[in-house]
PABAVO-188665 format. One record per residue (C-alpha): residue number from 1; residue in three letters; y, x, z. Coordinates in pm, whole numbers. Example, Ala and Ser with C-alpha at 12.3 -4.5 7.8 and 13.67 -1.06 7.14 Angstrom:
2
+-----+--------+--------+--------+--------+
| num | residu |     c2 |     c1 |     c3 |
+-----+--------+--------+--------+--------+
|   1 |    Ala |   -450 |   1230 |    780 |
|   2 |    Ser |   -106 |   1367 |    714 |
+-----+--------+--------+--------+--------+
REM end
This chain:
399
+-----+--------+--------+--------+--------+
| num | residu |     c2 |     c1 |     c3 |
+-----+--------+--------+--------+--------+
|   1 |    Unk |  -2693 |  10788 |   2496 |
|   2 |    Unk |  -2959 |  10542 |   2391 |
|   3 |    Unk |  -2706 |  10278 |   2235 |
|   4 |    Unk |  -2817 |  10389 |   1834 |
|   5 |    Unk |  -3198 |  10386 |   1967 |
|   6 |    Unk |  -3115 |  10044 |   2044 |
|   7 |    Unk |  -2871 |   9885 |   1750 |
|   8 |    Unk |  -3125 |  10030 |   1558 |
|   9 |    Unk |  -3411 |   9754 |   1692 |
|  10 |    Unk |  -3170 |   9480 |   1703 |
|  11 |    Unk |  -3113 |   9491 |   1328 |
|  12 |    Unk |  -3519 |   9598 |   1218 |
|  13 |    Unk |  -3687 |   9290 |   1221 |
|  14 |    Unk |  -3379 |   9154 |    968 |
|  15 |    Unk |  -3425 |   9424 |    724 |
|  16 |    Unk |  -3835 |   9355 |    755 |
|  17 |    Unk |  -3790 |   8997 |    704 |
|  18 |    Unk |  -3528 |   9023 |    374 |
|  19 |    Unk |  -3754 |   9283 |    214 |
|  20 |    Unk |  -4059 |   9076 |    244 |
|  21 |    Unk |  -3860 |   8782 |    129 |
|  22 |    Unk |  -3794 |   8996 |   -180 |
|  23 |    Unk |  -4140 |   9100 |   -234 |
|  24 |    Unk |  -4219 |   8761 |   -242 |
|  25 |    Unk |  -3959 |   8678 |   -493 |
|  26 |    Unk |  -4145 |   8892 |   -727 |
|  27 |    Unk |  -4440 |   8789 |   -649 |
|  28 |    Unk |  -4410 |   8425 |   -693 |
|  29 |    Unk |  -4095 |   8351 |   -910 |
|  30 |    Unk |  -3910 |   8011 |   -858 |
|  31 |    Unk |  -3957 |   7725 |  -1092 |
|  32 |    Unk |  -3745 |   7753 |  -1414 |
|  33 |    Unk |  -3745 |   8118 |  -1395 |
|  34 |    Unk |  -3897 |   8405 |  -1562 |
|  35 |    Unk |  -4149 |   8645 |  -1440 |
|  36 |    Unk |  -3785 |   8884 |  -1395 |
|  37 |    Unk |  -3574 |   8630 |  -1249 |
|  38 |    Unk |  -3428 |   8487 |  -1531 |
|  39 |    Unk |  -3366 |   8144 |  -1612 |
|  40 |    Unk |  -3595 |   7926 |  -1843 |
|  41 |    Unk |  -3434 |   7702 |  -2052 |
|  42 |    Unk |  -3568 |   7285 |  -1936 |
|  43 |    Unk |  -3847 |   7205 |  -2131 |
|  44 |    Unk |  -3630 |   6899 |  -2258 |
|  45 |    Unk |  -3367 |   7114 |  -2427 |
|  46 |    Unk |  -3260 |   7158 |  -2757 |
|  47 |    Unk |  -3409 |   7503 |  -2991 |
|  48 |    Unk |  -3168 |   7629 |  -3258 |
|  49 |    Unk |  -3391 |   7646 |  -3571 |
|  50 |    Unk |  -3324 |   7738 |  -3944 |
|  51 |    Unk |  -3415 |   7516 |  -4232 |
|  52 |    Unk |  -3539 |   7691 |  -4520 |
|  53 |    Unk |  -3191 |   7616 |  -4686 |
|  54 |    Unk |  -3063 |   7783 |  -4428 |
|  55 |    Unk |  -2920 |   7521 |  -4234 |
|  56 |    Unk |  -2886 |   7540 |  -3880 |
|  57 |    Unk |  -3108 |   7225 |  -3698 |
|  58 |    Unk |  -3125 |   7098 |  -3345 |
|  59 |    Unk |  -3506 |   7058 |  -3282 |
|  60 |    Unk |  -3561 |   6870 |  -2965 |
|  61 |    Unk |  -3946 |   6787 |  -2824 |
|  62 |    Unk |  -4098 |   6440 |  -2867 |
|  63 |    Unk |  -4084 |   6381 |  -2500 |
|  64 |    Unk |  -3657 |   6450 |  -2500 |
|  65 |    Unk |  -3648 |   6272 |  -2812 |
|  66 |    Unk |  -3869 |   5909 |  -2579 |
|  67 |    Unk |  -3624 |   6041 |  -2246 |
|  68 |    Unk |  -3315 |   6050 |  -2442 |
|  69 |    Unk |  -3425 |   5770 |  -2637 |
|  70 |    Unk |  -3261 |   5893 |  -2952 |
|  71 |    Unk |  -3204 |   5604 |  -3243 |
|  72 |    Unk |  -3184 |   5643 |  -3603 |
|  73 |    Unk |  -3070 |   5436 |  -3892 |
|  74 |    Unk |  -3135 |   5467 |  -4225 |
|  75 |    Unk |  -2822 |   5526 |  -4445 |
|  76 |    Unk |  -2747 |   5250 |  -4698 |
|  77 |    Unk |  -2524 |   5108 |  -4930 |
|  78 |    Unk |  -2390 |   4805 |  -4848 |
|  79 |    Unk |  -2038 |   4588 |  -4854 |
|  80 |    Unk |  -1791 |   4673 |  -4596 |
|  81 |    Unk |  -1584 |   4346 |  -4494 |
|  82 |    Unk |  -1267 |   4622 |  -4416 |
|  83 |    Unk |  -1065 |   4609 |  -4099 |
|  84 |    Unk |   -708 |   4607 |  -4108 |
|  85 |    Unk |   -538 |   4741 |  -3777 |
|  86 |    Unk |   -158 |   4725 |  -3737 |
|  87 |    Unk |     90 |   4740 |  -3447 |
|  88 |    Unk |    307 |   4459 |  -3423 |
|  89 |    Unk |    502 |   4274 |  -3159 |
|  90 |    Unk |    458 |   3931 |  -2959 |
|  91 |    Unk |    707 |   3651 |  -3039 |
|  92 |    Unk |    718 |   3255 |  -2920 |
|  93 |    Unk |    544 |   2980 |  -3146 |
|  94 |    Unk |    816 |   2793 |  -3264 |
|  95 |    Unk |    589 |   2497 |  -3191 |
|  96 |    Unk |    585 |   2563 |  -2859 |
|  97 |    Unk |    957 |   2637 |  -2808 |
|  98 |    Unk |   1281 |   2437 |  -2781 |
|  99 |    Unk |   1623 |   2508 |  -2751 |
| 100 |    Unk |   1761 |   2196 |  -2543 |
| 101 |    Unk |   2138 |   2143 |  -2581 |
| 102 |    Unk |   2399 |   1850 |  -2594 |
| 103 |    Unk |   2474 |   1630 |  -2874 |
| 104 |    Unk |   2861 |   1576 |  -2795 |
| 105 |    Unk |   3128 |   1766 |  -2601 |
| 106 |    Unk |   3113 |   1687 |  -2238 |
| 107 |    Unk |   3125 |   1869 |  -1895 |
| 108 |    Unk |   2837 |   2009 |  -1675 |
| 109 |    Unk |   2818 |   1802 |  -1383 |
| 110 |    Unk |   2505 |   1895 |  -1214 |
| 111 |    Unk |   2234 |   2186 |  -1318 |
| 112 |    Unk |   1925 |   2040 |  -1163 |
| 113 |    Unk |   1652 |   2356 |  -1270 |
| 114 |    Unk |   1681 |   2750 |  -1343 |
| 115 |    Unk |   1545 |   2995 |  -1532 |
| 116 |    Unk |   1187 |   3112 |  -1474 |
| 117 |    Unk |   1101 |   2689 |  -1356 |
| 118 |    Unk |    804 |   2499 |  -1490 |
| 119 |    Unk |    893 |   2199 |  -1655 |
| 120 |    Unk |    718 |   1911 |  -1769 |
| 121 |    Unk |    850 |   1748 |  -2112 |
| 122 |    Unk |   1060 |   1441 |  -2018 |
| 123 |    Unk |   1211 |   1616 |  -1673 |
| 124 |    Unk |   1598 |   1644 |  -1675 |
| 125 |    Unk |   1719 |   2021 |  -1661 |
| 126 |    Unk |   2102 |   1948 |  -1642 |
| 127 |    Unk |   2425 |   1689 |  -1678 |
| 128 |    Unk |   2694 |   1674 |  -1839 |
| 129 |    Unk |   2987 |   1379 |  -1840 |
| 130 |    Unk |   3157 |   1264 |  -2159 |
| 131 |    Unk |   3413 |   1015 |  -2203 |
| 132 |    Unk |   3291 |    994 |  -2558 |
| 133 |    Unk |   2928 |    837 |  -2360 |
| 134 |    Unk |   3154 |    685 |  -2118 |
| 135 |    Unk |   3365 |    434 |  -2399 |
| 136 |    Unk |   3003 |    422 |  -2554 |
| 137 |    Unk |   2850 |    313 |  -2253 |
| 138 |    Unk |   3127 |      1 |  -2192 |
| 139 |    Unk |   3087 |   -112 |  -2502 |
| 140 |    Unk |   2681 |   -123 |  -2497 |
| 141 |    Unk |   2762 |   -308 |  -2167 |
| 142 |    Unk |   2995 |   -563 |  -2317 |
| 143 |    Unk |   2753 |   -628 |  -2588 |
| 144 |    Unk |   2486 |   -666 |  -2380 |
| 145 |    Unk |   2663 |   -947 |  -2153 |
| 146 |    Unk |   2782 |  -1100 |  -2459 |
| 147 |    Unk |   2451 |  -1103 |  -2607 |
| 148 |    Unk |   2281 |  -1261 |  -2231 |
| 149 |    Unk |   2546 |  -1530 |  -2300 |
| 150 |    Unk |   2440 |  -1601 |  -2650 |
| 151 |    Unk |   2098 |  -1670 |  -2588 |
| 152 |    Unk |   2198 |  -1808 |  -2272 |
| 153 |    Unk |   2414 |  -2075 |  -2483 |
| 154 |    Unk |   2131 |  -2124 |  -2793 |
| 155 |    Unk |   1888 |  -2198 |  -2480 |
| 156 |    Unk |   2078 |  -2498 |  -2383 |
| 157 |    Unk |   2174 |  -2610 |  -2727 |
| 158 |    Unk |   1849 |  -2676 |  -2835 |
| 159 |    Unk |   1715 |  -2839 |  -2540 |
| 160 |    Unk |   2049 |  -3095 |  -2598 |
| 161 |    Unk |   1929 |  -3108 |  -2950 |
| 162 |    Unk |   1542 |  -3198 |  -2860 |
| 163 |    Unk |   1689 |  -3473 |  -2626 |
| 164 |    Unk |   2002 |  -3573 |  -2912 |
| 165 |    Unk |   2266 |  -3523 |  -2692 |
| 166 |    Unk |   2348 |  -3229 |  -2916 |
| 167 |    Unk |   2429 |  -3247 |  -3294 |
| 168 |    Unk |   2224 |  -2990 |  -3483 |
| 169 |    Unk |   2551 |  -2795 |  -3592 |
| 170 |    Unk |   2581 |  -2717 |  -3247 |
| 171 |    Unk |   2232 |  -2548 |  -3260 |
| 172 |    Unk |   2273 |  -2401 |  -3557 |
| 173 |    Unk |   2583 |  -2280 |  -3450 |
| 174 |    Unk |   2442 |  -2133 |  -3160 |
| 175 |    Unk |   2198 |  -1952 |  -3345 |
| 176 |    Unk |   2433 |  -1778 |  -3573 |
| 177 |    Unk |   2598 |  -1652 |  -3249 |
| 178 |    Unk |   2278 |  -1512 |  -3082 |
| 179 |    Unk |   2174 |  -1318 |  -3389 |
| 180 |    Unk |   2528 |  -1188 |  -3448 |
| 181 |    Unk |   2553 |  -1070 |  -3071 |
| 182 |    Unk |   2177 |   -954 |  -3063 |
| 183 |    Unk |   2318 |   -689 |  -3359 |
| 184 |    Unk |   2603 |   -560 |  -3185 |
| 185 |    Unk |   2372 |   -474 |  -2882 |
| 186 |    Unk |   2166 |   -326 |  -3125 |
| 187 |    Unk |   2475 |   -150 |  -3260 |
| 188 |    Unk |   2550 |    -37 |  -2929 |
| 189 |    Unk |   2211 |     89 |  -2843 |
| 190 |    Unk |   2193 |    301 |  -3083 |
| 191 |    Unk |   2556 |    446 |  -3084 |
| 192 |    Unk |   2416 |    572 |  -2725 |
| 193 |    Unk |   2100 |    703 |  -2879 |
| 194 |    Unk |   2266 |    937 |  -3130 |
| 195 |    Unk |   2464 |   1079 |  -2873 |
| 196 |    Unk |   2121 |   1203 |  -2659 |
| 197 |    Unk |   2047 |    880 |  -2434 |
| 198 |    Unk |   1708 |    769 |  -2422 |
| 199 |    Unk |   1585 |    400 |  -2431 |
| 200 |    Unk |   1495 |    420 |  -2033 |
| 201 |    Unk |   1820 |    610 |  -1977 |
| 202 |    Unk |   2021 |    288 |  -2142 |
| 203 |    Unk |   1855 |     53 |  -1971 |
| 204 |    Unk |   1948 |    175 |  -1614 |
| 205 |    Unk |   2335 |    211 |  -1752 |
| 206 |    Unk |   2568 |    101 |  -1448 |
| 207 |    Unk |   2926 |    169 |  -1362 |
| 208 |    Unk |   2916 |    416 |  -1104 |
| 209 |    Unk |   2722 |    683 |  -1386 |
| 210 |    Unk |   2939 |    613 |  -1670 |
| 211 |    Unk |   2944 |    863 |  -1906 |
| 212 |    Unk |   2683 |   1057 |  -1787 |
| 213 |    Unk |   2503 |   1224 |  -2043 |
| 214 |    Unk |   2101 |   1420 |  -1901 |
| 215 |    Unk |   1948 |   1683 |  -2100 |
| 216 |    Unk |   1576 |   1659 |  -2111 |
| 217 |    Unk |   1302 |   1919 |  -2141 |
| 218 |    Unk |   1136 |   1778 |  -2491 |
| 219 |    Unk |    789 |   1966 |  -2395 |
| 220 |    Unk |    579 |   2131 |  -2112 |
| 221 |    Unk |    704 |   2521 |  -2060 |
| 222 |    Unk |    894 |   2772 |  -1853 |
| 223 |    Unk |   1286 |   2794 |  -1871 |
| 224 |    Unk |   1324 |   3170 |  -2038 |
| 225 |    Unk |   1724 |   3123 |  -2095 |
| 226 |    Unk |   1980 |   2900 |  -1965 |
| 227 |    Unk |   2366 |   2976 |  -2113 |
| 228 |    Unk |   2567 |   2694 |  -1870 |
| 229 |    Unk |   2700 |   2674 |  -1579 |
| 230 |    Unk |   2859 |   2407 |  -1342 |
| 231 |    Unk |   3168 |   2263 |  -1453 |
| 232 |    Unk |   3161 |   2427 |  -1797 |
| 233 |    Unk |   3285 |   2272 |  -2115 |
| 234 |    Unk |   3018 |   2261 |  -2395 |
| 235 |    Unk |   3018 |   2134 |  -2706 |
| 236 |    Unk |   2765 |   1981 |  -2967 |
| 237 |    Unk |   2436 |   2199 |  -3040 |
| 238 |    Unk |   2552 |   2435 |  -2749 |
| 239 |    Unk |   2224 |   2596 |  -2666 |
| 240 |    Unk |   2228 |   2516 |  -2261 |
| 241 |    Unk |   1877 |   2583 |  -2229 |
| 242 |    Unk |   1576 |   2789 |  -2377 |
| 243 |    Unk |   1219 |   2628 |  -2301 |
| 244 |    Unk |    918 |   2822 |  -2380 |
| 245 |    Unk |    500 |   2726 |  -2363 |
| 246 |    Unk |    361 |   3022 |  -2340 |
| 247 |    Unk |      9 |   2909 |  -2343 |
| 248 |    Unk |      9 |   2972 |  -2719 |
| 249 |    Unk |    201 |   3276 |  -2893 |
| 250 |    Unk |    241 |   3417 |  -3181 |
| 251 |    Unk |    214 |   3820 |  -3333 |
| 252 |    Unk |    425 |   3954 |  -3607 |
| 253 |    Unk |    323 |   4164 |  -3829 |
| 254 |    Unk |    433 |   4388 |  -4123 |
| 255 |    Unk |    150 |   4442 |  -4328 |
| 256 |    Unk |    144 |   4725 |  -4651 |
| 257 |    Unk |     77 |   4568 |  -4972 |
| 258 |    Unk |   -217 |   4798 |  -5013 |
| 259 |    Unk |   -369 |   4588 |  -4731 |
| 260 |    Unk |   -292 |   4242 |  -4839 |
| 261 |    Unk |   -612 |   4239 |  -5027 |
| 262 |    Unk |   -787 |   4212 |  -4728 |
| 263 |    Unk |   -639 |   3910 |  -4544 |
| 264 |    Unk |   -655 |   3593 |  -4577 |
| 265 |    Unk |   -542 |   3247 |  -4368 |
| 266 |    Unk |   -806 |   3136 |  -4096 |
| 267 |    Unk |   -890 |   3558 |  -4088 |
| 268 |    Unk |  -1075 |   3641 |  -3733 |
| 269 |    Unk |   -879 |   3908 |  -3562 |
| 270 |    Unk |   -791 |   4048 |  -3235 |
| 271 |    Unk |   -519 |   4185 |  -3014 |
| 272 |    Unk |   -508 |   4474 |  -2802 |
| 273 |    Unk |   -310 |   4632 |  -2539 |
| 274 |    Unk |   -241 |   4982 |  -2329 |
| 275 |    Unk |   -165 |   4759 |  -2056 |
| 276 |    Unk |   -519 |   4585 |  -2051 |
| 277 |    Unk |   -721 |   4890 |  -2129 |
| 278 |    Unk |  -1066 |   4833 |  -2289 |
| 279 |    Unk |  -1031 |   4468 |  -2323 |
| 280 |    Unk |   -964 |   4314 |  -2695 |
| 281 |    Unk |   -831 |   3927 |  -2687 |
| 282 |    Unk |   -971 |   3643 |  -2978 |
| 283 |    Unk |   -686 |   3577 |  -3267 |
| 284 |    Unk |   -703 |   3374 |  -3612 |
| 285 |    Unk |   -414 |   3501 |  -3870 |
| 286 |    Unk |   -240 |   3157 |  -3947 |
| 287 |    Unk |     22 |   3313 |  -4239 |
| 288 |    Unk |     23 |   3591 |  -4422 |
| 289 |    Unk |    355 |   3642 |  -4620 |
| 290 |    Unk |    395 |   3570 |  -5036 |
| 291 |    Unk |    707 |   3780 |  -5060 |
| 292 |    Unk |    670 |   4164 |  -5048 |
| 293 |    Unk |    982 |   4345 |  -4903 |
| 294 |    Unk |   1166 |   4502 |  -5193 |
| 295 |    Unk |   1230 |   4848 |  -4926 |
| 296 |    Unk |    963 |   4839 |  -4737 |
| 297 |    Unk |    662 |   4755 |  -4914 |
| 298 |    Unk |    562 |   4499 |  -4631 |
| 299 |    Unk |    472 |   4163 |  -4615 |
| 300 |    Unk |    493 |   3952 |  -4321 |
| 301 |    Unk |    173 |   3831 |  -4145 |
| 302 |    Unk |    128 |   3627 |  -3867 |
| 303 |    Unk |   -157 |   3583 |  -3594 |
| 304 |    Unk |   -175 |   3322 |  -3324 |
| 305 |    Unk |   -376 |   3352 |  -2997 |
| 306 |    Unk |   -439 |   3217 |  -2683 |
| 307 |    Unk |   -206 |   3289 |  -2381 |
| 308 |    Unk |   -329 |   3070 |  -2149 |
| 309 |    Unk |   -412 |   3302 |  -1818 |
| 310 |    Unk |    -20 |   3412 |  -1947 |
| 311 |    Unk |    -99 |   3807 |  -1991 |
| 312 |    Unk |     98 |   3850 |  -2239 |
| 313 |    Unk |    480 |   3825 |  -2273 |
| 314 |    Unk |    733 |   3766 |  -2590 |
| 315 |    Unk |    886 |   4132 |  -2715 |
| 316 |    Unk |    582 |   4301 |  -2588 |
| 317 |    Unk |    385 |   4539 |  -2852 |
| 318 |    Unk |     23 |   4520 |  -2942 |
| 319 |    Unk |   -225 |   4678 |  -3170 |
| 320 |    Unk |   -399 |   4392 |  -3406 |
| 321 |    Unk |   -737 |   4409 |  -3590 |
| 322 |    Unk |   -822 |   4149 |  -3845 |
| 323 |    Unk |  -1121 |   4178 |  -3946 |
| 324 |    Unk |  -1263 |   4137 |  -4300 |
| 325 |    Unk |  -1508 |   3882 |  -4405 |
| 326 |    Unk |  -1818 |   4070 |  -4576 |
| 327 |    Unk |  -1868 |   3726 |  -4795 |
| 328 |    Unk |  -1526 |   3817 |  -4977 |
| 329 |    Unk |  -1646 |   4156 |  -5075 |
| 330 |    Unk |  -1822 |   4225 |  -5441 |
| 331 |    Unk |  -1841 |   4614 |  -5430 |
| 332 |    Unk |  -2104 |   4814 |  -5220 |
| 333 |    Unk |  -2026 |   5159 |  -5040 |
| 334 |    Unk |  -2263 |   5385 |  -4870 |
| 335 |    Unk |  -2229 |   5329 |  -4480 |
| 336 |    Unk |  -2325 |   5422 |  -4140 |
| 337 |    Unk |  -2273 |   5303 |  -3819 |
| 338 |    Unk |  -1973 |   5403 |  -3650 |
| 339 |    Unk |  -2095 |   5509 |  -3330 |
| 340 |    Unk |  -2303 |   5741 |  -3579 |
| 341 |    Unk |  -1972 |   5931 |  -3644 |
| 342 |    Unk |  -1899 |   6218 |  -3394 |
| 343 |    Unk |  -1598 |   6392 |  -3379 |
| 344 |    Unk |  -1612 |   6796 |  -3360 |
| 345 |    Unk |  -1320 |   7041 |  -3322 |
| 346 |    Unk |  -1084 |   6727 |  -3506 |
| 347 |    Unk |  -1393 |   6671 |  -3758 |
| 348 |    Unk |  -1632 |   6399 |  -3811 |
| 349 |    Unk |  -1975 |   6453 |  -3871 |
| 350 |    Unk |  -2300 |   6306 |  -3813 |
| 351 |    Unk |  -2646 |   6456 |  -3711 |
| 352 |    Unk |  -2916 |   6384 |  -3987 |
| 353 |    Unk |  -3293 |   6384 |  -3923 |
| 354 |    Unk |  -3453 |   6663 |  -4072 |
| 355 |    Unk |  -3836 |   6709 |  -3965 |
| 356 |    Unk |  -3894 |   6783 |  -3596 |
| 357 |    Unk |  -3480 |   6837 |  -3523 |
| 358 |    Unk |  -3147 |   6704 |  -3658 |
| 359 |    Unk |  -2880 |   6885 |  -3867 |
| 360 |    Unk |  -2515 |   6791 |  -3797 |
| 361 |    Unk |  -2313 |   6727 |  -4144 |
| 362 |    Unk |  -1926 |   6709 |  -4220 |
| 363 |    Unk |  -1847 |   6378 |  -4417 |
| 364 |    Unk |  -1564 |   6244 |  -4558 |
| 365 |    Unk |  -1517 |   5870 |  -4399 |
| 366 |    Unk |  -1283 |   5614 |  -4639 |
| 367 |    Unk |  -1263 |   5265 |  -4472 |
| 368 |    Unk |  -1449 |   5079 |  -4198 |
| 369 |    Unk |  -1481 |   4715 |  -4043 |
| 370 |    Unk |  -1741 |   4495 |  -3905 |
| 371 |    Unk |  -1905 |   4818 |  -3711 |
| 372 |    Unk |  -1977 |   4984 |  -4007 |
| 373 |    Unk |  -1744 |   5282 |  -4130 |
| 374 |    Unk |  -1776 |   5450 |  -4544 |
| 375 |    Unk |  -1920 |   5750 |  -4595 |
| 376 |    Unk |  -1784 |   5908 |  -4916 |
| 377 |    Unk |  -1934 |   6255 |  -4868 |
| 378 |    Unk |  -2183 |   6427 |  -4643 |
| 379 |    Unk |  -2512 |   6200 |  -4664 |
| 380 |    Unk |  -2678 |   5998 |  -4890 |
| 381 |    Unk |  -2917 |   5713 |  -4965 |
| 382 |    Unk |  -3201 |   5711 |  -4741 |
| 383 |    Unk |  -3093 |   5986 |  -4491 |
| 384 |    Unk |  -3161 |   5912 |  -4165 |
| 385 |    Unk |  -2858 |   5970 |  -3889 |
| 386 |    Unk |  -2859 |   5927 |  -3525 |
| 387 |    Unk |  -2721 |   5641 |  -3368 |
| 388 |    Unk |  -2768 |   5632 |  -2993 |
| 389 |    Unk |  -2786 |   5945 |  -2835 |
| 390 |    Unk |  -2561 |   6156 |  -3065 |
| 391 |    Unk |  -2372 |   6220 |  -2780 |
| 392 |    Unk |  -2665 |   6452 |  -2659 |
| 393 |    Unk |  -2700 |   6624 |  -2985 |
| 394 |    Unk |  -2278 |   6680 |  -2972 |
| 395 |    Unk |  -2373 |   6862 |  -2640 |
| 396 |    Unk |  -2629 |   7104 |  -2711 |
| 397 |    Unk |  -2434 |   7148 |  -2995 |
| 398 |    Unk |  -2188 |   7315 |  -2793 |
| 399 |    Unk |  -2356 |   7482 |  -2539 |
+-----+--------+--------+--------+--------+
REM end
């Protein structure tokens, strides 16, 4: 019977306790609220105010303007060294690649290194045998005893002649013999030569590797192709292998004639790539193109950079910046910063000083380089537009 009686002083000292906790509420309101509860706006925040144009103006206090550490720079004219950015695509420097193949028709004997190997310039990738090398070869060694002989002979001749055992006919005779052997080992040497042996590759000539023909790496690289395989016939200027230093490479580029103006040899520039996001890599433009291309307006431009940590790869795309050189420029534009430029609902503008606050203005941008972007409309001469910190003002802007 008693069991209300009794819920009913469980749950009393809860209700006492919340409604004093109320009363208090009112009493003493929280910081950051209003005598009825509501919110205060923070003391750093930006007021909506009304020039007397009728332009709507940020005004922020002096001590948000010191915490915020807002910048401003005055707006000037002065020349804009323009920035040309193009996509273009990574390709080997020809300087730094070699297509290694035989001079005469032979037969791959041994393949001694594969595609993807380092190689140093000098180191033998493959062999062939030729019986073309092979008749070469026998007659370079003919020539060569025949030669041994002849000086061999003209030796002893003229030590009979300094002791006049020997007429000087003899000698002379002698002579005549050595030179006209020491030219048909020339002869010989150099027959072998044209057909791809090198002076340390003649010199170790023996029977049991007759006709055997090496192909040599001419420089330091990495074996991108190889097109032989053992026992194949090839022929002369067959391209067996495909050597590549890619240390060094190259970026072509396509490059409107309405740009041309604003390149030049020796032109600082630099590379970029989605795969390496927010890192830009040092280039110097090393040709840009005479001929424009009748169909599509383009001229051919090429940059060369620095591969050496090997990030970058032959076929692979890139986005290229060459920047102008200020010195080159005559004309003067009116220019801001271009971290002054903000971009709102797809539209740049800028926030201008105006008294206590700043008032954002649409402008009309035109070309930019060297940090610097052209302002054709929107601002002028002496306005003052924030720098650092605009990214504040683009917030309260949108609260």
């Amino acid at each position: 019977m008693s069991t209300v009686p009794s819920k009913l002083a469980r749950i009393l000292p809860f209700v006492v306790v919340a409604a004093a906790g109320i009363g208090l509420g009112l009493l003493f309101p929280r910081a950051g609220s209003a005598p009825d509860g509501t919110p205060k706006p923070p003391a750093d925040s930006a007021k909506p105010a009304t020039n007397s144009d009728g332009k709507s103006t940020l005004v922020l206090p002096a001590d948000a303007l010191r915490k915020n550490q807002i910048e401003v720079v005055e707006v000037q004219r002065q020349r804009l060294a323009r920035d040309v950015e193009v996509v273009g695509s990574v390709d080997l420097a020809p300087n730094y690649h070699a297509q290694i193949g035989p001079l005469i028709a032979g037969r791959i004997v041994s393949i001694k290194s594969q595609v993807g190997d380092r190689v140093r310039a000098g180191q033998v990738l493959a062999e062939l045998e030729s019986s073309e090398v092979g008749q070469a070869q026998a007659a370079y060694l003919t020539a060569r005893a025949t030669s041994l002989a002849a000086q061999a002979n003209l030796r002893r001749e003229r030590e009979l002649a300094e002791r006049r055992v020997s007429s000087e006919r003899e000698r002379e005779l002698a002579e005549a013999a050595a030179i006209t052997e020491q030219a048909q080992l020339a002869a010989a040497t150099q027959r072998l030569r044209a057909l791809g042996l090198r002076q340390v590759d003649i010199k170790q000539i023996n029977e049991e590797r007759a006709g055997i023909v090496p192909l040599y790496s001419p420089i330091d690289g990495t074996i991108i192709a190889r097109s032989i395989s053992l026992g194949q016939s090839v022929q002369p200027a067959t391209d067996a292998f495909s050597v590549a230093n890619l240390s060094q490479l190259w970026v072509q580029l396509d490059l409107f004639e309405k740009d041309l103006p604003y390149v030049h040899a020796d032109q600082r520039a630099e590379i970029r790539t989605e795969v390496y996001p927010g890192k830009s890599f040092p280039a110097r433009v090393a040709y840009v193109g005479q001929v424009i291309d009748e169909k599509t307006r383009t001229a051919p431009v090429r940059i060369e950079f620095d591969n050496q940590e090997g990030l970058f790869r032959p076929g692979q795309f890139v986005t290229a910046t060459l920047h102008g050189d200020p010195s080159r420029v005559r004309s003067e534009v009116l220019a801001v910063p271009r971290k002054a430029v903000l971009t709102v609902e797809g539209r740049p503008l800028v926030f201008v000083q105006e008294g206590g606050g700043f008032a954002k203005r649409a402008v009309e941008l035109g070309a930019s380089g060297g940090g610097l972007v052209e302002v054709r409309s929107g601002v002028a001469a002496g306005d003052k537009v924030a720098v650092d910190g605009g990214f504040l003002l683009k917030s309260e802007l949108l609260r």
